[in-house]
VOBA-1610 file (N, C-alpha, C; in pm, whole numbers, padded with zeros to 5 digits, always signed):
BEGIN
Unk-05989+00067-21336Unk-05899+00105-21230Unk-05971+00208-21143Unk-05965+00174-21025Unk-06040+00274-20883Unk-05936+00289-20859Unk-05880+00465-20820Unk-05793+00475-20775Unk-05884+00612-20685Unk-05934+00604-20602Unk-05986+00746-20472Unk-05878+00737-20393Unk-05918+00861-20295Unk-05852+00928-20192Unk-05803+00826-20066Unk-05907+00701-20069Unk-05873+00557-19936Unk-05714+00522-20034Unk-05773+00490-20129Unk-05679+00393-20218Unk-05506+00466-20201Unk-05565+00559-20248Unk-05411+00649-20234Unk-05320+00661-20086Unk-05392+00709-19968Unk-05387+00668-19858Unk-05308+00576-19864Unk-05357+00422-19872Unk-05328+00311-19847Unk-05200+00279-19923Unk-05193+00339-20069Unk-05076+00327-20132Unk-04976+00430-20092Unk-04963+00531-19999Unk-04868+00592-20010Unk-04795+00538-19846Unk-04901+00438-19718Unk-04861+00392-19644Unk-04796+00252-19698Unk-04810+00178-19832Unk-04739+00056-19864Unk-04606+00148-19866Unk-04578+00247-19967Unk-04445+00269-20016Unk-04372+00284-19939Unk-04410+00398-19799Unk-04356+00427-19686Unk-04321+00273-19613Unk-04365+00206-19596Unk-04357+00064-19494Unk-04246+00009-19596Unk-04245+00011-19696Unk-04138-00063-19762Unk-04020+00007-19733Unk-04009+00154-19787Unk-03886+00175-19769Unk-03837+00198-19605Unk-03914+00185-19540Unk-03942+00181-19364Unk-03822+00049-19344Unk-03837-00069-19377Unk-03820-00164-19384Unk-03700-00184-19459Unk-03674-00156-19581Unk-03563-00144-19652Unk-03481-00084-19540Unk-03441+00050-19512Unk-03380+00147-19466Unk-03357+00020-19296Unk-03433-00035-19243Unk-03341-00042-19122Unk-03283-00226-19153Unk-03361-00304-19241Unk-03269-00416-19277Unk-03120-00401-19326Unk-03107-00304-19420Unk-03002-00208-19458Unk-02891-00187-19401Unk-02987-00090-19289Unk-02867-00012-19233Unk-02785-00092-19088Unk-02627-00046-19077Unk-02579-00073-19007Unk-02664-00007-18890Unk-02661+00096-18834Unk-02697+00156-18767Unk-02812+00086-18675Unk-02887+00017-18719Unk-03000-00061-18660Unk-02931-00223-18661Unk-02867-00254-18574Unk-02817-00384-18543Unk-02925-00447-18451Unk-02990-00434-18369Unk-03048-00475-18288Unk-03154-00553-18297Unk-03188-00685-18248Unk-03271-00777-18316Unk-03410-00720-18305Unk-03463-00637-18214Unk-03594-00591-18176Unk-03615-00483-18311Unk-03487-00414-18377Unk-03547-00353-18475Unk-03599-00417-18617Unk-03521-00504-18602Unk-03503-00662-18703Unk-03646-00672-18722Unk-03732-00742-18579Unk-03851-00790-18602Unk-03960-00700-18651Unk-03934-00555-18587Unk-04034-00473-18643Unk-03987-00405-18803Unk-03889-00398-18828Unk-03877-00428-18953Unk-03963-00489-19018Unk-03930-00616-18984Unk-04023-00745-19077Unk-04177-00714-19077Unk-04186-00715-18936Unk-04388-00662-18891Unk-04414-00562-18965Unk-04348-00447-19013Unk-04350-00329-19125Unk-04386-00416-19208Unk-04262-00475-19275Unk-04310-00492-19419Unk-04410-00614-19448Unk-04454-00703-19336Unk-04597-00786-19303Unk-04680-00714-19395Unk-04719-00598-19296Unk-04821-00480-19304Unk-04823-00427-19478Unk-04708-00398-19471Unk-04731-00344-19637Unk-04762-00430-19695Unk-04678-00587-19707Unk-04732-00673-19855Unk-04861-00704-19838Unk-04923-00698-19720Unk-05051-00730-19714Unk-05149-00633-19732Unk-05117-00489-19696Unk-05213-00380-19832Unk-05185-00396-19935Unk-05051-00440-19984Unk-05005-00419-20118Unk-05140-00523-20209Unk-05158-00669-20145Unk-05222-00773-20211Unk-05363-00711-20182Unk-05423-00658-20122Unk-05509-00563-20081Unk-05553-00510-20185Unk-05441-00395-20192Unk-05450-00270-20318Unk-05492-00289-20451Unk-05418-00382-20451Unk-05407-00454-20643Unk-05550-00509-20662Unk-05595-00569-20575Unk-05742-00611-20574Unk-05878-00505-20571Unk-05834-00420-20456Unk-05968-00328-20496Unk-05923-00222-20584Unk-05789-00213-20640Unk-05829-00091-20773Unk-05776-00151-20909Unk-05847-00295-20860Unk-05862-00418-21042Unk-05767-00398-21071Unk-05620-00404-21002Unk-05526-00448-21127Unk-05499-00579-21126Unk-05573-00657-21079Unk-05579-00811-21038Unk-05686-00876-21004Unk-05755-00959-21101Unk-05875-01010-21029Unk-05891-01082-20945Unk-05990-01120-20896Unk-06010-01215-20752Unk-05975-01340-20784Unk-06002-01398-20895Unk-05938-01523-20912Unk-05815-01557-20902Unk-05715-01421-21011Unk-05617-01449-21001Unk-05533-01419-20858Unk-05575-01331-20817Unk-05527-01335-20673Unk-05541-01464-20565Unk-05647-01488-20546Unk-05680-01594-20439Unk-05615-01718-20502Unk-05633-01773-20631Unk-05594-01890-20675Unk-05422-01902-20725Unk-05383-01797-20764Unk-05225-01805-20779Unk-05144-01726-20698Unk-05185-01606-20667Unk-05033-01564-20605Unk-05058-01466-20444Unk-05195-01560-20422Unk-05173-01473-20282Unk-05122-01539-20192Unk-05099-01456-20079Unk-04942-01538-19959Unk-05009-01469-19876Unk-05047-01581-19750Unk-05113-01483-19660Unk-04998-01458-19545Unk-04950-01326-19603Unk-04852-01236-19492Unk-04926-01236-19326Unk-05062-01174-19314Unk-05140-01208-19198Unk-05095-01244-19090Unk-05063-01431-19138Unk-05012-01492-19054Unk-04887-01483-18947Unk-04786-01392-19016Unk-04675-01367-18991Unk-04652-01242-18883Unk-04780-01199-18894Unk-04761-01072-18801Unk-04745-01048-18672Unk-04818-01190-18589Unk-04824-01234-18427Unk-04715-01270-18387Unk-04676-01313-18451Unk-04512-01395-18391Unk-04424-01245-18409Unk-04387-01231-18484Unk-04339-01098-18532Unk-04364-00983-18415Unk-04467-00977-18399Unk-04514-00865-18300Unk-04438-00935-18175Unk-04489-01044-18095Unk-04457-01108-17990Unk-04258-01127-17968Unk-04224-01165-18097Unk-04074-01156-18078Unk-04016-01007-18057Unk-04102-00894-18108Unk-04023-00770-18141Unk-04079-00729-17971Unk-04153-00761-17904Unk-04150-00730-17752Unk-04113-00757-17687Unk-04117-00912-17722Unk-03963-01054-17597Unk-03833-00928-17627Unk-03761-00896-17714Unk-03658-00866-17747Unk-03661-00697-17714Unk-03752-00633-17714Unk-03745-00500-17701Unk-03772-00453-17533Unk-03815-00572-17474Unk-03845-00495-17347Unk-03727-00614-17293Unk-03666-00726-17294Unk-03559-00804-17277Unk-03460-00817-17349Unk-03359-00733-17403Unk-03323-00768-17480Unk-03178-00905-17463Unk-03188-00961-17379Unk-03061-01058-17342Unk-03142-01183-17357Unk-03331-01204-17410Unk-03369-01298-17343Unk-03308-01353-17514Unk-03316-01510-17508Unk-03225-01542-17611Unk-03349-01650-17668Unk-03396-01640-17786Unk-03518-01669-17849Unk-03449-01813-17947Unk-03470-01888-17899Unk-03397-02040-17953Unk-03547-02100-18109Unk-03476-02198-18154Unk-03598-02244-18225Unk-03686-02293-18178Unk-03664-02367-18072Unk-03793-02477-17982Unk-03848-02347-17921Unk-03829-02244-17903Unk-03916-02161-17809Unk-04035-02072-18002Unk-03942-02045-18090Unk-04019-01997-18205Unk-04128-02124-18232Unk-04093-02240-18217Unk-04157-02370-18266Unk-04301-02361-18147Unk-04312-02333-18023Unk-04381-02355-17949Unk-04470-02185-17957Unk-04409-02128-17972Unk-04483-01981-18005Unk-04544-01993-18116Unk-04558-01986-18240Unk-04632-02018-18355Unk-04757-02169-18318Unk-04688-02209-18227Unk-04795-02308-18247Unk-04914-02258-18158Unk-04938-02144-18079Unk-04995-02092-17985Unk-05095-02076-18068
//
């Protein structure tokens, strides 16, 4: 187990992004779909140090990571980003599936 001063860093920005994320899926208070998406783009960010973390301080080897249980969050982050700006600087514009279907495919 490597656990230095990066590592810790990095783990104390997963915990924060989670409960970042928890706290406004949660809460009433944050109704608004633009907080929704960055919500989600939060917790993108974390599971993807999280699968990160576990790997460079060996609590998971590379095999078992890459071959069973990694999920590449990554992917999820562009759309995510792009919806949480349609909606944060418009918020009336009204984001249908054929418009998510044609955005991901970008």
């Amino acid at each position: 187990m490597n656990v230095g001063i990066y590592n810790a860093l990095i783990l104390a920005g997963i915990i924060q992004g989670l409960f970042f994320a928890a706290i406004i899926l949660t809460s009433s208070k944050y109704t608004t779909k633009s907080s929704v998406y960055l919500a989600l783009l939060i917790l993108c960010f974390s599971l993807e140090n999280l699968q990160f973390s576990l790997n460079e301080m060996k609590f998971i080897s590379d095999i078992a990571l890459y071959q069973i249980i990694y999920v590449p969050w990554a992917t999820l982050i562009p759309p995510f980003l792009l919806f949480y700006g349609i909606k944060f600087l418009n918020p009336k514009v009204i984001i249908t599936k054929k418009s998510n279907a044609s955005i991901c495919l970008l």
